[in-house]
C-alpha positions as CSV (number, residue, x, y, z in Angstrom):
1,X,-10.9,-5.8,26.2
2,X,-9.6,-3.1,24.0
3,X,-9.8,0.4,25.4
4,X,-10.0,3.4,23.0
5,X,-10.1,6.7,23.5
6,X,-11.8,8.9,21.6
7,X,-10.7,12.4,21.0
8,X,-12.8,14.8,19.0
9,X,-14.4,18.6,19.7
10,X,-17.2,17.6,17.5
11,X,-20.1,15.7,19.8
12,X,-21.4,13.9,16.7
13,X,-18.1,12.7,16.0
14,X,-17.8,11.2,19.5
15,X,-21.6,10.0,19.8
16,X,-21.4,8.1,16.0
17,X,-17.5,6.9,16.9
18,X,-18.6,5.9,20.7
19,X,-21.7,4.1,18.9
20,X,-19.6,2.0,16.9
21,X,-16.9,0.8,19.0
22,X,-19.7,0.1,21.7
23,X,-21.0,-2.3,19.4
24,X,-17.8,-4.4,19.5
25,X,-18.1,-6.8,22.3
26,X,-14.3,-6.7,23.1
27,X,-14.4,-3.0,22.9
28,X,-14.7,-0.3,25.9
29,X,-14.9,3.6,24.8
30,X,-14.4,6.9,27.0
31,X,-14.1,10.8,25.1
32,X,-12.1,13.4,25.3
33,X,-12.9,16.9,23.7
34,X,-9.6,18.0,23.2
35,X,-5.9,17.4,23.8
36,X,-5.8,19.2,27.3
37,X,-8.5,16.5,28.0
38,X,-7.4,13.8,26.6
39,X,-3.8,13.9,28.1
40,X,-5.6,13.9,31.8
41,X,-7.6,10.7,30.6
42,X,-3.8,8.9,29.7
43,X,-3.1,7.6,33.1
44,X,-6.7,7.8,34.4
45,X,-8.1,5.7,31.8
46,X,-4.8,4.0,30.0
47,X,-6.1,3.7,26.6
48,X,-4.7,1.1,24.6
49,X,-5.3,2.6,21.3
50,X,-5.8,7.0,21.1
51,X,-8.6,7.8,17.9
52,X,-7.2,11.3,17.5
53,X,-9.2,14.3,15.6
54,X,-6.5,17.0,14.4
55,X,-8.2,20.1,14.2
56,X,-9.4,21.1,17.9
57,X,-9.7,23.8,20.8
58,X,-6.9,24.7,23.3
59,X,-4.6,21.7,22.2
60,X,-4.8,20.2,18.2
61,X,-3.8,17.3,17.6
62,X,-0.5,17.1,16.8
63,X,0.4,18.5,20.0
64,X,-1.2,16.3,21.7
65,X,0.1,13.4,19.7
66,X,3.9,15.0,20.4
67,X,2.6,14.8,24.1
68,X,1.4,11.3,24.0
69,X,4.4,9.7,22.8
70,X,6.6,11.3,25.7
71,X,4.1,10.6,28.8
72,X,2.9,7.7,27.9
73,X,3.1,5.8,23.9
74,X,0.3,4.3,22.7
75,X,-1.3,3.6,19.4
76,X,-2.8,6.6,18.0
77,X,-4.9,6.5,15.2
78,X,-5.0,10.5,13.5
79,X,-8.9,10.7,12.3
80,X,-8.2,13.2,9.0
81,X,-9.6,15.2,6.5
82,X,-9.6,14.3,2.8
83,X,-7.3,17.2,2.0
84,X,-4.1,18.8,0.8
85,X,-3.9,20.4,4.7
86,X,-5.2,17.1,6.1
87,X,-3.1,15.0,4.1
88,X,0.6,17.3,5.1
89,X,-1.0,17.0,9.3
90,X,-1.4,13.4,8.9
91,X,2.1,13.1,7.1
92,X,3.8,15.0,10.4
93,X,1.5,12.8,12.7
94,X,2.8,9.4,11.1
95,X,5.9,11.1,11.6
96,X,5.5,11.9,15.0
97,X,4.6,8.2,16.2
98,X,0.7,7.5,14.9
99,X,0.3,4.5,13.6
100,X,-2.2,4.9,10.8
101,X,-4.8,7.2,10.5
102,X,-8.6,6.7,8.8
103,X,-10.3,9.7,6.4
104,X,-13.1,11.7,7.8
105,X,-16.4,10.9,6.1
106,X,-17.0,13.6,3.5
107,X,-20.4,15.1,4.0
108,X,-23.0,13.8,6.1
109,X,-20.8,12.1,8.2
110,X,-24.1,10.4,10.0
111,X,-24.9,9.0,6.5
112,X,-21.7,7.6,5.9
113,X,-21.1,6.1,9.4
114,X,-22.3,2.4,8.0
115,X,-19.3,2.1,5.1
116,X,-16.9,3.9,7.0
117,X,-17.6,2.0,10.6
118,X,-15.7,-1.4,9.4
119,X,-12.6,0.7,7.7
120,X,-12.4,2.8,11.6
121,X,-13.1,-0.6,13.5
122,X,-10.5,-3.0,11.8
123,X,-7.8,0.0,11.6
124,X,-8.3,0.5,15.6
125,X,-8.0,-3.5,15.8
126,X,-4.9,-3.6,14.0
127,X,-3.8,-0.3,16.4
128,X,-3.9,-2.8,19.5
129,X,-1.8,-5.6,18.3
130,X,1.5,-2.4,17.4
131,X,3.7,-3.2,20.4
132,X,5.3,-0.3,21.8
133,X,8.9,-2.4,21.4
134,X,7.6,-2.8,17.9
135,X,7.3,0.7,17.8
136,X,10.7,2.2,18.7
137,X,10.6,4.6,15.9
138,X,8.3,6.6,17.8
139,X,10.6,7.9,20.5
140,X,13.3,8.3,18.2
141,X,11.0,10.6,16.1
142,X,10.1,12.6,19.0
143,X,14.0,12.8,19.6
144,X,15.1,13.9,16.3
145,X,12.1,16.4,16.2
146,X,13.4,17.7,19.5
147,X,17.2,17.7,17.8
148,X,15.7,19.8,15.0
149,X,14.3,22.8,17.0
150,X,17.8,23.2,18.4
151,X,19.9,22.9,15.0
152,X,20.7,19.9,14.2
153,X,22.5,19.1,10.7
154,X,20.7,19.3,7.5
155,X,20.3,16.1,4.9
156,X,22.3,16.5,2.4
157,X,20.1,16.3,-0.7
158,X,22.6,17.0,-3.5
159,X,21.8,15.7,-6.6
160,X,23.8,14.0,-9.8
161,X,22.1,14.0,-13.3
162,X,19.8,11.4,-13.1
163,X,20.3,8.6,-16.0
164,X,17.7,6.3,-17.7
165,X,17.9,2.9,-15.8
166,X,19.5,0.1,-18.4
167,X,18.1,-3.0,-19.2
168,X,21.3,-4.6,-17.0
169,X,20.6,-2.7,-13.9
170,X,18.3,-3.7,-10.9
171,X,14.8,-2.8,-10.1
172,X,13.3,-2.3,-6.2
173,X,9.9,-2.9,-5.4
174,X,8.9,-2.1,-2.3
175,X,5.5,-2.8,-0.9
176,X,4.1,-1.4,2.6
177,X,1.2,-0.4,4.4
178,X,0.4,0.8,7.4
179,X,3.2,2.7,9.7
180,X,4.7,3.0,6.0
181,X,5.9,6.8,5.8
182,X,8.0,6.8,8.2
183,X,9.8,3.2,7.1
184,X,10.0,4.5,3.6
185,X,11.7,7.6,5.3
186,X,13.9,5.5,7.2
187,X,14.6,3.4,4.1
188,X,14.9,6.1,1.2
189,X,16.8,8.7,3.3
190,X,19.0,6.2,4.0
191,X,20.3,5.6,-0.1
192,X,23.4,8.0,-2.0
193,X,22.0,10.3,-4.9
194,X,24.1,7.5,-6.5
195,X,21.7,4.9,-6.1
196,X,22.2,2.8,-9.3
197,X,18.8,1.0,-9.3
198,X,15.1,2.7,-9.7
199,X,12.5,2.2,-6.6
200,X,9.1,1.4,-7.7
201,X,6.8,1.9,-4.1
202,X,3.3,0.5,-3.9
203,X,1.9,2.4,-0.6
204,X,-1.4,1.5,0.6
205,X,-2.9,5.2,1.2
206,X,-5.8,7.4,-0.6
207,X,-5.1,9.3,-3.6
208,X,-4.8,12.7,-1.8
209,X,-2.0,11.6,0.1
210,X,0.1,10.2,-1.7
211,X,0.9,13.1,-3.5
212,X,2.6,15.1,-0.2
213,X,4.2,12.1,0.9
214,X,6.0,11.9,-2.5
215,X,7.1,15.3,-2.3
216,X,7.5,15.2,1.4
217,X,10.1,12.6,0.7
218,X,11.8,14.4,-1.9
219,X,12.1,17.3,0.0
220,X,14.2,14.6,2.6
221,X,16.3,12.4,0.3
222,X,19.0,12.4,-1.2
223,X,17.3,10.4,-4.5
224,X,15.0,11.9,-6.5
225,X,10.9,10.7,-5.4
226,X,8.1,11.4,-7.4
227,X,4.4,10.6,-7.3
228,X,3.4,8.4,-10.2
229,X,0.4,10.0,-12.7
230,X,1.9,8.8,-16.1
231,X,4.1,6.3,-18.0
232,X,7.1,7.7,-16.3
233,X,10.8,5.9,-17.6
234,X,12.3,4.7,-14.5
235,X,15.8,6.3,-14.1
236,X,18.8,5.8,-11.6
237,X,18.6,6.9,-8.4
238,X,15.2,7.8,-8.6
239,X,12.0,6.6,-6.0
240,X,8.5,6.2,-7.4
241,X,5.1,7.1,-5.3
242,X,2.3,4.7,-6.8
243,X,-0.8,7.3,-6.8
244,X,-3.6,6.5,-4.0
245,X,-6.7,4.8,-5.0
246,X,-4.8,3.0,-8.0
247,X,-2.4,0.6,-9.0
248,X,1.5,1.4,-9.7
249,X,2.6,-1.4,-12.7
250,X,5.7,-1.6,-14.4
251,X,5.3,-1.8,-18.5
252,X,7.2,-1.4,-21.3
253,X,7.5,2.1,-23.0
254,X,9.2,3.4,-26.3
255,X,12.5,4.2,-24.3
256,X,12.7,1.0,-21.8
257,X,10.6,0.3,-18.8
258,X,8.5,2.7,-17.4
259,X,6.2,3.2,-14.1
260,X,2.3,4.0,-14.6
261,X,-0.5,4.1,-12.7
262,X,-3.2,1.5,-13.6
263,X,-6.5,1.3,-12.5
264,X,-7.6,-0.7,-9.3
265,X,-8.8,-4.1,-10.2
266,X,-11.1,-6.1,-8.2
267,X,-8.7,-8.7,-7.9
268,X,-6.8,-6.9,-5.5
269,X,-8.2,-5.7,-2.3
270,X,-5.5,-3.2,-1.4
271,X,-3.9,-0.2,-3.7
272,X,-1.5,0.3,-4.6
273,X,-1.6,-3.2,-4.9
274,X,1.9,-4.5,-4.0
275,X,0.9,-8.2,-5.5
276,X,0.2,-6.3,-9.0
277,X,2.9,-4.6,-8.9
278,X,5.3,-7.4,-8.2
279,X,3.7,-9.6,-11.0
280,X,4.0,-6.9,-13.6
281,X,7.6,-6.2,-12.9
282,X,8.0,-9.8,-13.8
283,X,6.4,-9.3,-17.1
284,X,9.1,-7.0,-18.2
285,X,12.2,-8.0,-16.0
286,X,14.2,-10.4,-15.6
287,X,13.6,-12.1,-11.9
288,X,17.3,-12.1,-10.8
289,X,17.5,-8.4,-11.9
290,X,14.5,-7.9,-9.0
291,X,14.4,-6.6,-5.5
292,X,11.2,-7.3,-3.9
293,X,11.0,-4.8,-0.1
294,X,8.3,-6.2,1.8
295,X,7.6,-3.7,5.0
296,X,5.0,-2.4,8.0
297,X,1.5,-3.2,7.0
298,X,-1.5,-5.4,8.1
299,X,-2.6,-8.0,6.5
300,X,-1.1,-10.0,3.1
301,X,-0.4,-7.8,-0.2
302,X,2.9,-8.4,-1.7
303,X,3.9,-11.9,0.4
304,X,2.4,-14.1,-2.6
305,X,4.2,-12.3,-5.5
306,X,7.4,-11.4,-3.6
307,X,8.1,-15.4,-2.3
308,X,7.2,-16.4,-6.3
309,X,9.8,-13.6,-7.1
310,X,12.6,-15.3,-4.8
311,X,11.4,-18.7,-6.2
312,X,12.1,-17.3,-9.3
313,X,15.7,-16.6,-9.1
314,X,15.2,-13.1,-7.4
315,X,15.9,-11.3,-4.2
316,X,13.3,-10.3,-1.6
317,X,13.8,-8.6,1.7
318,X,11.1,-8.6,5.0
319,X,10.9,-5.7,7.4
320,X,11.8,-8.1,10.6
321,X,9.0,-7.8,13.2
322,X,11.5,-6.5,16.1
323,X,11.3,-2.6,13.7
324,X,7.7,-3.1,11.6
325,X,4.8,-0.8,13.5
326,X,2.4,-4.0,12.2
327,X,4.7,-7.5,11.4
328,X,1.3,-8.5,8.9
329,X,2.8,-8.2,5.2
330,X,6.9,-9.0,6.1
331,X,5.6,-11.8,8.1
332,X,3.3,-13.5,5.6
333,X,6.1,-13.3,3.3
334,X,8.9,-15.1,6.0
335,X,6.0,-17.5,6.8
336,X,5.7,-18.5,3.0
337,X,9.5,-18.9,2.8
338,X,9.8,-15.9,0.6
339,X,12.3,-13.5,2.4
340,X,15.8,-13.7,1.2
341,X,16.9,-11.8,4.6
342,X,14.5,-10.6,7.0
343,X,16.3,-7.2,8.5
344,X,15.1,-4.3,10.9
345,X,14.3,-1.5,8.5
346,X,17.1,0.7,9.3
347,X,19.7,-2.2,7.7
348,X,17.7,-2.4,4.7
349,X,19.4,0.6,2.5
350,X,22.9,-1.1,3.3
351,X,21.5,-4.3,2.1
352,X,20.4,-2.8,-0.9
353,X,23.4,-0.7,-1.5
354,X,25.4,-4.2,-1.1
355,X,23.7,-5.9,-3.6
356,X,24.1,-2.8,-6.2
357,X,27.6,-2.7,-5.8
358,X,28.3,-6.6,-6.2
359,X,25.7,-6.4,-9.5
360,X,28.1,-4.1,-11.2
361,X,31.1,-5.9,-10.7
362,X,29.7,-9.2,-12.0
């Protein structure tokens, strides 16, 4: 039986929420109307995953999130507005230890309940299978949040003169899902201004967040990020956002190859699609110039393509299941034979950086 709490000031919220996990017969249910409320109900009631509105009387959200991941971890799932605000407090939740968060209906949220009942069910589902040894990152967020409030060292985020990638160099693509922000944190933060190779990142998230997180990101790495919304020529030392809602492809422009955004295809059930991506990479680049990052995220995208990319002739590298929030994607692709090395995600840069280095001396 999976116990959820559900923690919303808005009684509709909890009633049409409380109505569709009760339908779930492996599913049990109790409320809370605020954080104050709902940290009482954490040893009372020991939920194993936390649905967790932002916005809310006496204690918001992220408080309580910051709360819940000293007292007692758990899965929480951030219930958030569709946004710029929503999108930055979900950002900082993610960062804090959530796990994944699910969009408020828009409108009549009654109305809506029916479409937006199996997206809230199967997230809490794949909530309840993130172990909490799985889910390390969590404390140590809390820690370095902690650190910060009492002065601790700045990133350095000084930048060279980014150049236009050559047709010799390497290309990453990295594929991820949920508990993704803070593994492409971990993974981007982690890389020298002098980078040599561009990053092309297919991000499963809605199109109003993945704007922040791209400049979120920038704001913490060394290496440039952007969001993709054009043919953009992919250049050294330089990370690319796919846009929510979309598909991120690599083509071929007038100056070399470039990043665009493509529209979703039916084809592909999740977008960015990291399978599309993959695929048109290979199009355009050679497969032994091709770094496939397979990380955090439930279910398949990305495991197909990336173990016909090592087949190929080219690299790929899965999040190992001891650091992803959800082992779904990286496993699929280890199961399929198609990881090169399977790492925790905090050895992944220095993998990378290896394999730059020995490309320019061959």
């Amino acid at each position: 039986m999976i116990k959820i709490l559900v923690v919303d000031d808005s009684a509709l919220v909890r009633k049409l929420f409380g109505g569709v996990f009760s339908a779930e017969v492996d599913m049990e249910v109790t409320f809370a109307r605020n954080g104050v409320e709902a940290l009482e109900l954490l040893d009372s009631f020991q939920p194993d995953v936390v649905t967790l509105d932002v916005n809310m009387p006496l204690m918001n959200g992220l408080d309580c999130l910051d709360q819940i991941m000293v007292r007692r971890p758990c899965p929480v799932v951030m219930v958030s507005s569709l946004t710029e605000e929503g999108a930055q407090a979900t950002l900082e939740a993610l960062r804090l230890g959530a796990i994944d968060f699910v969009p408020k209906p828009q409108g009549a949220v009654s109305l809506r309940m029916s479409e937006f009942a199996p997206t809230l069910v199967s997230k809490v589902r794949a909530a309840a299978t993130a172990k909490i040894r799985a889910s390390r990152r969590l404390k140590e967020r809390v820690k370095q949040r902690i650190a910060g409030r009492h002065g601790s060292s700045p990133v350095d985020t000084s930048r060279g003169v980014q150049k236009a990638a050559s047709a010799g160099q390497g290309l990453v693509l990295v594929g991820t899902s949920t508990g993704g922000p803070p593994a492409l944190e971990a993974l981007l933060s982690a890389l020298p201004a002098s980078f040599p190779w561009p990053i092309v990142v297919a991000q499963h998230m809605p199109r109003t967040f993945t704007g922040p997180l791209a400049r979120r990101l920038d704001e913490l790495c060394a290496i440039r990020v952007a969001e993709v919304t054009k043919a953009m020529p992919l250049e050294a030392g330089c990370a690319y956002i796919g846009r929510g809602d979309a598909d991120v492809i690599v083509s071929m422009g007038v100056a070399g190859v470039v990043a665009m955004a493509a529209p979703s295809q039916q084809d592909y059930p999740w977008h960015p699609s990291t399978d599309r991506l993959v695929r048109s990479a290979l199009e355009h680049v050679a497969p032994h110039r091709l770094v496939g990052v397979l990380m955090t995220g439930m279910g398949n995208d990305g495991a197909e393509a990336m173990a016909r990319l090592r087949q190929m002739g080219g690299a790929t590298i899965a999040e190992s299941e001891e650091s992803a929030v959800i082992w779904g994607m990286p496993g699929e692709l280890v199961k399929r034979g198609g990881a090169t090395w399977v790492l925790p995600v905090t050895k992944i840069a220095d993998r990378l950086q290896k394999l730059a280095s020995n490309a320019s001396r061959s």
